[in-house]
N, CA, C and O atoms as CSV, one atom per row, in Angstrom:
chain,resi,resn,atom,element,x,y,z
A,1,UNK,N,N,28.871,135.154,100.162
A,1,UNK,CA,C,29.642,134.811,98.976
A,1,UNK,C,C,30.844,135.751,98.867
A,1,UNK,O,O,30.704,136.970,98.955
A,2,UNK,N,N,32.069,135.140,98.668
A,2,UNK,CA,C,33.242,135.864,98.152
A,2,UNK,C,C,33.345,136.976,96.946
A,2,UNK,O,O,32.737,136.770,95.895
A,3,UNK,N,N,33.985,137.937,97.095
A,3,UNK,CA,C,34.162,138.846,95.985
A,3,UNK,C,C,35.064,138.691,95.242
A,3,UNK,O,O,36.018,138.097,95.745
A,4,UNK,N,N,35.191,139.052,93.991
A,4,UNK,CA,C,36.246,138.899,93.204
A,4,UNK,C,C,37.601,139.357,94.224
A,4,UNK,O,O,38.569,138.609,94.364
A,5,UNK,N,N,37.540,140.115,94.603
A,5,UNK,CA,C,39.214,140.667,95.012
A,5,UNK,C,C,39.525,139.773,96.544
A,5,UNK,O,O,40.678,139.683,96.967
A,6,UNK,N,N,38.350,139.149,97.281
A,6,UNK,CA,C,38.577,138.027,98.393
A,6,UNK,C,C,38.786,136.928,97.656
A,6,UNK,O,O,39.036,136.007,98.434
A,7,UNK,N,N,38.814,136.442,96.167
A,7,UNK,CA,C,39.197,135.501,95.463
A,7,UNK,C,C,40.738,135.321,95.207
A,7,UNK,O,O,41.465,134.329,95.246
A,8,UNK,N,N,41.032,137.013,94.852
A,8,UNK,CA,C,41.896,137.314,94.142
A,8,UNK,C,C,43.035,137.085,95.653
A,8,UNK,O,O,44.048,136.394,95.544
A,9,UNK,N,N,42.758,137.596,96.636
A,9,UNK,CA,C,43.509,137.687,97.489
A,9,UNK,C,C,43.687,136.526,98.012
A,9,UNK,O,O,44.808,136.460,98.517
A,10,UNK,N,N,42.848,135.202,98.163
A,10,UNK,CA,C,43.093,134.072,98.929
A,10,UNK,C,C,43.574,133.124,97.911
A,10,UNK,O,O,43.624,131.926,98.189
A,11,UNK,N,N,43.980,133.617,96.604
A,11,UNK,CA,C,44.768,133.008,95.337
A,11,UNK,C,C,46.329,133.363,96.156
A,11,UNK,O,O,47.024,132.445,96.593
A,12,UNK,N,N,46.762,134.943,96.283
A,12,UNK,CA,C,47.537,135.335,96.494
A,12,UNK,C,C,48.309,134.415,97.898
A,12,UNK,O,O,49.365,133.819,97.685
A,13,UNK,N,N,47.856,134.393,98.882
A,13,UNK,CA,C,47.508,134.140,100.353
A,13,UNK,C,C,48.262,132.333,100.168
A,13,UNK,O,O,49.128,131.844,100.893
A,14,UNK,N,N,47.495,131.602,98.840
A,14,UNK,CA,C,47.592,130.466,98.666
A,14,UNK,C,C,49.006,129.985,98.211
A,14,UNK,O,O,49.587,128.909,98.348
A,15,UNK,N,N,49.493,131.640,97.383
A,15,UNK,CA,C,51.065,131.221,96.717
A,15,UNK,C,C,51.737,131.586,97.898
A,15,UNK,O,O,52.709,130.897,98.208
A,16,UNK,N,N,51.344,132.751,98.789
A,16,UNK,CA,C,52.366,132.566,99.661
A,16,UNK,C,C,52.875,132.059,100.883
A,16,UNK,O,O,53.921,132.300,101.486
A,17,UNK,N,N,51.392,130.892,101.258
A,17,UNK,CA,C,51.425,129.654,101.644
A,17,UNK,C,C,52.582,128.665,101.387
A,17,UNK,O,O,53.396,128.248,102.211
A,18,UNK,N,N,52.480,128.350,99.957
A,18,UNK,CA,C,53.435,127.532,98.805
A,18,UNK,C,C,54.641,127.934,99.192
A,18,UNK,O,O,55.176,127.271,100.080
A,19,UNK,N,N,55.231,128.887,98.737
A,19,UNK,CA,C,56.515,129.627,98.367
A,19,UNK,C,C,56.882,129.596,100.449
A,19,UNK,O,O,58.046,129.739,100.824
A,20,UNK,N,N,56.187,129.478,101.087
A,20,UNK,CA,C,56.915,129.756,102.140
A,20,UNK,C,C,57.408,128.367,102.570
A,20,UNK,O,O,58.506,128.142,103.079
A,21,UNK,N,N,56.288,127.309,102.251
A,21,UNK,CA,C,56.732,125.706,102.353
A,21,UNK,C,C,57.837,125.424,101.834
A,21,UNK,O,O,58.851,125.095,102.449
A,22,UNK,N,N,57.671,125.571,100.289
A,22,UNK,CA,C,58.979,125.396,99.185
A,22,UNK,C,C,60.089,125.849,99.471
A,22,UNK,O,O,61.204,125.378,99.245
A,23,UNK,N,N,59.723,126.976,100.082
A,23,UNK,CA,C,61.477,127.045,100.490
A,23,UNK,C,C,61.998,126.382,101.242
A,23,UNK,O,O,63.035,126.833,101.730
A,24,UNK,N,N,61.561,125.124,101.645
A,24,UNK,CA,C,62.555,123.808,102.186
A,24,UNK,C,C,63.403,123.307,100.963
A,24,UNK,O,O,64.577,122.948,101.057
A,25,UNK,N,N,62.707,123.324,99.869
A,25,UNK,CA,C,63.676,122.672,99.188
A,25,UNK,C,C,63.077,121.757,97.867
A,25,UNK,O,O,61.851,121.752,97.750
A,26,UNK,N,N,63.615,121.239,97.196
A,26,UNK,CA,C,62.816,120.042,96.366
A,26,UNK,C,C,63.096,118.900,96.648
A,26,UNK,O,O,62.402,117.999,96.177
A,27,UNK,N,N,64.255,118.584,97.546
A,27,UNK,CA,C,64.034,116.919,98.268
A,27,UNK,C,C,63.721,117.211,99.331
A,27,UNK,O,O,63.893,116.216,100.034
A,28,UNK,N,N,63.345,118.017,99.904
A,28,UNK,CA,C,62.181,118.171,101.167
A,28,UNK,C,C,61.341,117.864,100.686
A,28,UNK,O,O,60.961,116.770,101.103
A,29,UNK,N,N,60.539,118.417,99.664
A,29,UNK,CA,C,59.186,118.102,99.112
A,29,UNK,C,C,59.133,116.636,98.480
A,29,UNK,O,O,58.184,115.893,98.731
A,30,UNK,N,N,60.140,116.265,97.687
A,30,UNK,CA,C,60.115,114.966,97.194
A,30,UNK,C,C,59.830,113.734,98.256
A,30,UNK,O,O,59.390,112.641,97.902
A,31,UNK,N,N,60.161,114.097,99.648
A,31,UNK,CA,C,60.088,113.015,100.666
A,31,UNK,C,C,59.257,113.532,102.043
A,31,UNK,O,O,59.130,112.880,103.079
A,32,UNK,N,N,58.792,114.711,101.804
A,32,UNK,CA,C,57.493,114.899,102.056
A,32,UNK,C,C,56.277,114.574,102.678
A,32,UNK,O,O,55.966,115.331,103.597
A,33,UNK,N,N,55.523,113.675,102.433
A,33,UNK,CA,C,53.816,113.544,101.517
A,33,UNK,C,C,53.404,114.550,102.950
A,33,UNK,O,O,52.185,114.487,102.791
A,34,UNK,N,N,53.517,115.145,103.816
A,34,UNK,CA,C,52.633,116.473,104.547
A,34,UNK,C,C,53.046,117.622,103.587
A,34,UNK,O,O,52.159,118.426,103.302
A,35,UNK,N,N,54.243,117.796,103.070
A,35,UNK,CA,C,54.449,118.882,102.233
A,35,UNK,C,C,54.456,118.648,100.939
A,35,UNK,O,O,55.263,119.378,100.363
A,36,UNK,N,N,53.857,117.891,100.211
A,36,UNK,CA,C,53.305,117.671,98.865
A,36,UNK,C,C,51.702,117.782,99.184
A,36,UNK,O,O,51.036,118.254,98.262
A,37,UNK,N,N,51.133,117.478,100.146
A,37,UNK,CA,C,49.762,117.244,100.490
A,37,UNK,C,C,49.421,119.084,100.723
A,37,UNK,O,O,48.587,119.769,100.132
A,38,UNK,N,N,50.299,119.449,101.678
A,38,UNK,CA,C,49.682,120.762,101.800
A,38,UNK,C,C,49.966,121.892,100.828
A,38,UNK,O,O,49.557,123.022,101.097
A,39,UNK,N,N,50.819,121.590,99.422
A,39,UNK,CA,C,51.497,122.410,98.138
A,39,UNK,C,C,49.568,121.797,97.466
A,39,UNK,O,O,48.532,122.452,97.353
A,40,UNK,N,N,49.803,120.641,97.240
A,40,UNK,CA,C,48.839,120.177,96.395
A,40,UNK,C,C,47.283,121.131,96.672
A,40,UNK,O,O,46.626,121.717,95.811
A,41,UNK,N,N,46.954,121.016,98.409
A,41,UNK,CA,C,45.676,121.352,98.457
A,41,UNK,C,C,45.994,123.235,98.408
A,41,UNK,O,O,45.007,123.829,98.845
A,42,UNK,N,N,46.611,123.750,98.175
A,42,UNK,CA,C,47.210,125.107,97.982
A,42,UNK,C,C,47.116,125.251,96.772
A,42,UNK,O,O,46.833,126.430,96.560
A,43,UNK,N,N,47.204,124.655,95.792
A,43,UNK,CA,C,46.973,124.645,94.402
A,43,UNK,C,C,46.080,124.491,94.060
A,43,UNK,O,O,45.928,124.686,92.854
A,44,UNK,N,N,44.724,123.975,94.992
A,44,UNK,CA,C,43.886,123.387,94.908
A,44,UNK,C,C,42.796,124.528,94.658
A,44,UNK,O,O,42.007,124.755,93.740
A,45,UNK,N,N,43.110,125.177,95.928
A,45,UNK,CA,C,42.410,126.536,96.174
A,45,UNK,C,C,42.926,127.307,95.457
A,45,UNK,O,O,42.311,128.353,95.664
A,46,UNK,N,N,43.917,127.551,94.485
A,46,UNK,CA,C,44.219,128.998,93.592
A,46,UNK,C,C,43.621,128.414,92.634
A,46,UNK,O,O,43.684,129.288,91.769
A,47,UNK,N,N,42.940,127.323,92.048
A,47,UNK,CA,C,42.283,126.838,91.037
A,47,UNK,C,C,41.009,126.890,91.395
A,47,UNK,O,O,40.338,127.326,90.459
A,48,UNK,N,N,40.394,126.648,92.305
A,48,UNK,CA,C,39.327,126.776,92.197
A,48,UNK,C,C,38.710,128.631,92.623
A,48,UNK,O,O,37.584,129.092,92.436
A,49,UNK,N,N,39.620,129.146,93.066
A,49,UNK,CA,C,39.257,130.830,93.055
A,49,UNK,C,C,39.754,131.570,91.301
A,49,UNK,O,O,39.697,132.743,90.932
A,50,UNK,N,N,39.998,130.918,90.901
A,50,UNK,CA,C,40.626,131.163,89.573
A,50,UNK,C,C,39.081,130.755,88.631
A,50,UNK,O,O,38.563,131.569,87.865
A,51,UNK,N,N,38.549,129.424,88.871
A,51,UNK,CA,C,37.230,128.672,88.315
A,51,UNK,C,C,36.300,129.579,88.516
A,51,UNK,O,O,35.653,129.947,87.535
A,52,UNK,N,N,36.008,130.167,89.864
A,52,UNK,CA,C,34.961,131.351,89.796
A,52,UNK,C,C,34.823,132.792,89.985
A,52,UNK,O,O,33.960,133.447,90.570
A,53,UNK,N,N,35.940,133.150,89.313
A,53,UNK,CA,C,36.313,134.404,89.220
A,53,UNK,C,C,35.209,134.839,87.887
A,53,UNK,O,O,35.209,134.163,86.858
A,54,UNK,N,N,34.559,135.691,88.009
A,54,UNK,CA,C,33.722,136.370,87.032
A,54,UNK,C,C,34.197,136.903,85.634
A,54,UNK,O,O,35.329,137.370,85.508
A,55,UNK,N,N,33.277,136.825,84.540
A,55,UNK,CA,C,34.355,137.302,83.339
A,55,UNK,C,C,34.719,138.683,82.901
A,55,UNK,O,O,35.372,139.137,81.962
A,56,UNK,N,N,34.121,139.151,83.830
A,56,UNK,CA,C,34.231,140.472,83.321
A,56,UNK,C,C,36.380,141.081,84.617
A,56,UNK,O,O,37.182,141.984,84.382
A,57,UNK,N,N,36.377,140.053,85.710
A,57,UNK,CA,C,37.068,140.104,86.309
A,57,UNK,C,C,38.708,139.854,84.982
A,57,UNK,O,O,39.669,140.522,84.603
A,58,UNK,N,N,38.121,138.482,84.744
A,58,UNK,CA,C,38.977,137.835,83.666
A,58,UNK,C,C,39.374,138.235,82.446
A,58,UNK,O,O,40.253,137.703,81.767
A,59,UNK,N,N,38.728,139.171,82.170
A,59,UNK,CA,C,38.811,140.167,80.620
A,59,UNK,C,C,40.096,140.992,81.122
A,59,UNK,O,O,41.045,141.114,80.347
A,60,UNK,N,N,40.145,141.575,82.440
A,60,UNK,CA,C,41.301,142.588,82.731
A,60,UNK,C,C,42.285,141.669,82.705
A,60,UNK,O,O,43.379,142.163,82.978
A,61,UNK,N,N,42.302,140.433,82.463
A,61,UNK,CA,C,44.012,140.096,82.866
A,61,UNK,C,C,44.006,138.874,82.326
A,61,UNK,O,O,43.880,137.833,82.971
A,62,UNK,N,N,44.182,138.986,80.777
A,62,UNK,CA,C,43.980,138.038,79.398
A,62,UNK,C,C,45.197,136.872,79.782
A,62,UNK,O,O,45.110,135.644,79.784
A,63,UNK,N,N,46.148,137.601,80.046
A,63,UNK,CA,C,47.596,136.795,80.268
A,63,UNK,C,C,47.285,135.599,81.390
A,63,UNK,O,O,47.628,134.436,81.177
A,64,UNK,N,N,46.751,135.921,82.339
A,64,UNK,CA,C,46.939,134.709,83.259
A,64,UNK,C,C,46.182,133.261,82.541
A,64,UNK,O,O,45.122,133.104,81.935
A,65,UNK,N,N,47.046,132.534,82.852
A,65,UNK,CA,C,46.232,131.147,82.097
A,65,UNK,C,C,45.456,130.112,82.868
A,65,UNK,O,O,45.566,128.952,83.267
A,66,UNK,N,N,44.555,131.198,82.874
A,66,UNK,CA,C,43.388,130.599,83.471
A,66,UNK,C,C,42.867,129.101,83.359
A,66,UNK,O,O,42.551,128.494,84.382
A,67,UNK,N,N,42.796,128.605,82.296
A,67,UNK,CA,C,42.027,127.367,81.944
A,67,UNK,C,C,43.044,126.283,82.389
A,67,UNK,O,O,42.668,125.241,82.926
A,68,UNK,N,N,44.715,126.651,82.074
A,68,UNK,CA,C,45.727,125.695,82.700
A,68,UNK,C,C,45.700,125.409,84.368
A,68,UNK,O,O,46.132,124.433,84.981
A,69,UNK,N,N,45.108,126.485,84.811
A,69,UNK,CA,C,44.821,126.881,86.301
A,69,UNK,C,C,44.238,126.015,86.346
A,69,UNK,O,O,44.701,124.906,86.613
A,70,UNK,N,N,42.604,126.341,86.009
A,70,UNK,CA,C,41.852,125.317,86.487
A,70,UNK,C,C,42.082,123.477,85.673
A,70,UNK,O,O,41.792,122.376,86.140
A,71,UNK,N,N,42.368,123.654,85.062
A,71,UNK,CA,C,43.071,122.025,84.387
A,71,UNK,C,C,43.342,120.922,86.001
A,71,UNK,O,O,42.812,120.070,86.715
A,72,UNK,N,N,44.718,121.857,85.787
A,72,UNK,CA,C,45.481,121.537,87.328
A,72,UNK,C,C,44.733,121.356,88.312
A,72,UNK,O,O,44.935,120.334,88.969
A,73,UNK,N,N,43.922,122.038,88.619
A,73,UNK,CA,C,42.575,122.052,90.097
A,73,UNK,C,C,42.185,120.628,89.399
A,73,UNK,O,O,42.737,119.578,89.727
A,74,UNK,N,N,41.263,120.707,88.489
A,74,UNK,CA,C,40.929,119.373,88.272
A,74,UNK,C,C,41.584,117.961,88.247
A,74,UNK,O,O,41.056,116.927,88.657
A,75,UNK,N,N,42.701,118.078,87.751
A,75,UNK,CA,C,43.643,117.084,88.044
A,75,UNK,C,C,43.731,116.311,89.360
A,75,UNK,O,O,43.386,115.162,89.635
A,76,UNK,N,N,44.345,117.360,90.157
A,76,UNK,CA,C,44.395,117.779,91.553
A,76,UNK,C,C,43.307,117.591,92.116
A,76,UNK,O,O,43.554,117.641,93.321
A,77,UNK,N,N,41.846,117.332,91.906
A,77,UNK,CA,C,40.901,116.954,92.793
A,77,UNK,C,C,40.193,115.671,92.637
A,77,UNK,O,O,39.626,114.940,93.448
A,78,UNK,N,N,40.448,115.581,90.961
A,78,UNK,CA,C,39.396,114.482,90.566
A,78,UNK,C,C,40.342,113.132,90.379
A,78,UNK,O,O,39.890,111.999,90.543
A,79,UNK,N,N,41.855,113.439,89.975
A,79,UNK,CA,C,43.007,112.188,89.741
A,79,UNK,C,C,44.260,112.564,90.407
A,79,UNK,O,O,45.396,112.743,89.967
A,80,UNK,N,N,43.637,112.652,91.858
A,80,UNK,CA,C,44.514,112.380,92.798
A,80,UNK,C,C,45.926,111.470,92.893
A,80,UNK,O,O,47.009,111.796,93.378
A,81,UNK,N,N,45.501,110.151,92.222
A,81,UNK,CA,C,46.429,109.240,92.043
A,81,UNK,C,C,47.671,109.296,91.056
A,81,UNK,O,O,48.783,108.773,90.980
A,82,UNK,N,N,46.998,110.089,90.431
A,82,UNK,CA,C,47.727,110.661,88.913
A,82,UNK,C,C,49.052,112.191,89.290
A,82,UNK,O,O,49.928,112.788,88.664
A,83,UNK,N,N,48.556,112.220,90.418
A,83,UNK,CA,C,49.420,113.603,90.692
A,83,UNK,C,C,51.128,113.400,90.069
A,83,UNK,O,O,51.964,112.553,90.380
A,84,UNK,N,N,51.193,114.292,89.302
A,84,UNK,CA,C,53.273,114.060,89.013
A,84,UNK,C,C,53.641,115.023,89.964
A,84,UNK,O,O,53.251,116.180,89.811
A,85,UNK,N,N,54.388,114.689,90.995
A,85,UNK,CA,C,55.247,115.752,91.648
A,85,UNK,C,C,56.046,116.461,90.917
A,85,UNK,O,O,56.232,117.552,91.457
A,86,UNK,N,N,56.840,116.304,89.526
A,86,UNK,CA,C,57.838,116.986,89.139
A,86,UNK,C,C,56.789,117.814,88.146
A,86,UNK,O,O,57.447,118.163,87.166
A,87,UNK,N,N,55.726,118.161,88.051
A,87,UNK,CA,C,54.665,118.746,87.527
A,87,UNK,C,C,54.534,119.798,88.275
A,87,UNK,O,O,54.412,120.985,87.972
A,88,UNK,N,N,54.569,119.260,89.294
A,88,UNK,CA,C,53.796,120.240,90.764
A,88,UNK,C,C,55.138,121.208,90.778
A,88,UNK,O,O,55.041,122.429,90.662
A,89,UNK,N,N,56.392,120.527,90.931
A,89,UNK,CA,C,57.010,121.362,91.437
A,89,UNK,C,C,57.790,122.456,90.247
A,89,UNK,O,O,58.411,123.443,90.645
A,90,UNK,N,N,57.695,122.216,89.165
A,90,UNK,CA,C,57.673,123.029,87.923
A,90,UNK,C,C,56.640,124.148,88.149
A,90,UNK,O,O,57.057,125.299,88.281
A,91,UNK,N,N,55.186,123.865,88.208
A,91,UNK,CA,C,54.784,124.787,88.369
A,91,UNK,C,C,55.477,125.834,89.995
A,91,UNK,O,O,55.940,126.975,90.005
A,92,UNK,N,N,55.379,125.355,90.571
A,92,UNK,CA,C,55.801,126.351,92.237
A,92,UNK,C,C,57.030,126.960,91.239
A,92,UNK,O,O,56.946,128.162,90.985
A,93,UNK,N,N,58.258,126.144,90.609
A,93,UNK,CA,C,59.428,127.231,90.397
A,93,UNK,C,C,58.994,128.186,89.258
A,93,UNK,O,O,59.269,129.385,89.213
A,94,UNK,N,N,58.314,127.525,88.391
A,94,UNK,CA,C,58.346,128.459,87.209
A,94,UNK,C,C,57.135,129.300,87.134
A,94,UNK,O,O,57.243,130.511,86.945
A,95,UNK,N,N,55.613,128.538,87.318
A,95,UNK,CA,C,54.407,129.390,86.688
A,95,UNK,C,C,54.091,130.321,88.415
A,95,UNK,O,O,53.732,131.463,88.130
A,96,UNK,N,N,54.125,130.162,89.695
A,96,UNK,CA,C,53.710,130.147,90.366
A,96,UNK,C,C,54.284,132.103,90.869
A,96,UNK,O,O,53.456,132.987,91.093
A,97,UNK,N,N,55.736,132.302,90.924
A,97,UNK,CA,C,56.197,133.576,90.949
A,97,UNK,C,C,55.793,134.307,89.794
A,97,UNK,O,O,56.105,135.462,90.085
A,98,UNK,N,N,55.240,134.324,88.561
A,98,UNK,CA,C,54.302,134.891,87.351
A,98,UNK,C,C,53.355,135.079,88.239
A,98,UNK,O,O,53.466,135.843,89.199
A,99,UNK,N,N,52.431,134.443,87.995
A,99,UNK,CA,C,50.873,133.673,88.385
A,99,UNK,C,C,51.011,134.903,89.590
A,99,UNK,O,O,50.269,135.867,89.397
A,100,UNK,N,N,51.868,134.960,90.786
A,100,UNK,CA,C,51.504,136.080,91.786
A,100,UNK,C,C,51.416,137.573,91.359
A,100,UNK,O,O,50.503,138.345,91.650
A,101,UNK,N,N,52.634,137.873,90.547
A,101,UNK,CA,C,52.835,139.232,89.921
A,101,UNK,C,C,51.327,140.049,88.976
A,101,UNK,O,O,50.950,141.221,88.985
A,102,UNK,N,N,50.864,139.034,88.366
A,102,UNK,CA,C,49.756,138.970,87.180
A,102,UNK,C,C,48.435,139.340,88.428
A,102,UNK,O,O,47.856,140.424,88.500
A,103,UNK,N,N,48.219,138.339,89.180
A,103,UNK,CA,C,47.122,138.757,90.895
A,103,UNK,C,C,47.602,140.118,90.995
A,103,UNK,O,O,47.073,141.123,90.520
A,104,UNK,N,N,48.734,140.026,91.712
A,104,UNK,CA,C,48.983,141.962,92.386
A,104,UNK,C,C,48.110,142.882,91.626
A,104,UNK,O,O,47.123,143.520,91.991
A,105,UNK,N,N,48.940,142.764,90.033
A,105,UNK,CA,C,48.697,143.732,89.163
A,105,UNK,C,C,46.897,144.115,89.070
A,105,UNK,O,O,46.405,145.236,89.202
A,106,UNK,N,N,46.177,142.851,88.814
A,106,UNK,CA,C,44.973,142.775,89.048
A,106,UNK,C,C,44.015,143.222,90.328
A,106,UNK,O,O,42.857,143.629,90.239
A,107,UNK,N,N,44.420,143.129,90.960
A,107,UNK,CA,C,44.227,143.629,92.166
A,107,UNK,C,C,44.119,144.686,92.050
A,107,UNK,O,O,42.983,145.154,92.124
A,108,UNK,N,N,45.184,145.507,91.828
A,108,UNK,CA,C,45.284,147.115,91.851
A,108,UNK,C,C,44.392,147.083,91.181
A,108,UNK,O,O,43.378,147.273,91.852
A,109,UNK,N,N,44.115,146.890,89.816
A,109,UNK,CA,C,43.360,147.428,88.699
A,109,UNK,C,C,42.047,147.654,88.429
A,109,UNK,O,O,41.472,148.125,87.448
A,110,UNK,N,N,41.415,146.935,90.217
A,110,UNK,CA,C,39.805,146.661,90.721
A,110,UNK,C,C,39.129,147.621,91.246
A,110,UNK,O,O,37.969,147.431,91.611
């Protein structure tokens, strides 16, 4: 079984998966579906290491929004069909460079 900080790190691992794809572009990604498919299942996995992260892990780092995390995982696994790309890619520009900084910090703090 994984440890909190092999959670924490293959969260990390997962954005910088993302962020290295994304930097093609957003009509790269818009026309895509291998690079919406492999952002999506990348999101997939920072949600579900986010889902079983322990609470006492989760008490140190109130700010990350955890439950939106896992929302998204669920979205993302269970209404596939439902996926909004301009969802997806909001999160990569906006929540996703946070979301890494908030990990680091946590990390250290273990």
């Amino acid at each position: 079984m994984r440890d909190s900080r092999e959670r924490l790190l293959d969260m990390l691992e997962a954005i910088g998966d993302i962020e290295r794809y994304a930097s093609r572009g957003r009509s790269a990604f818009d026309t895509d579906e291998l690079l919406q498919t492999w952002v999506v299942r990348h999101l997939q996995i920072i949600g579900e290491a986010a889902r079983v992260l322990p609470s006492d892990v989760q008490g140190r780092a109130p700010d990350i929004a955890r439950s939106e995390i896992i929302g998204m995982r669920n979205i993302l696994v269970h209404h596939y069909f439902d996926v909004d790309t301009d969802v997806v890619w909001r999160v990569i520009e906006r929540d996703l460079p946070r979301l890494k900084t908030q990990i680091e910090r946590l990390i250290e703090s273990l």
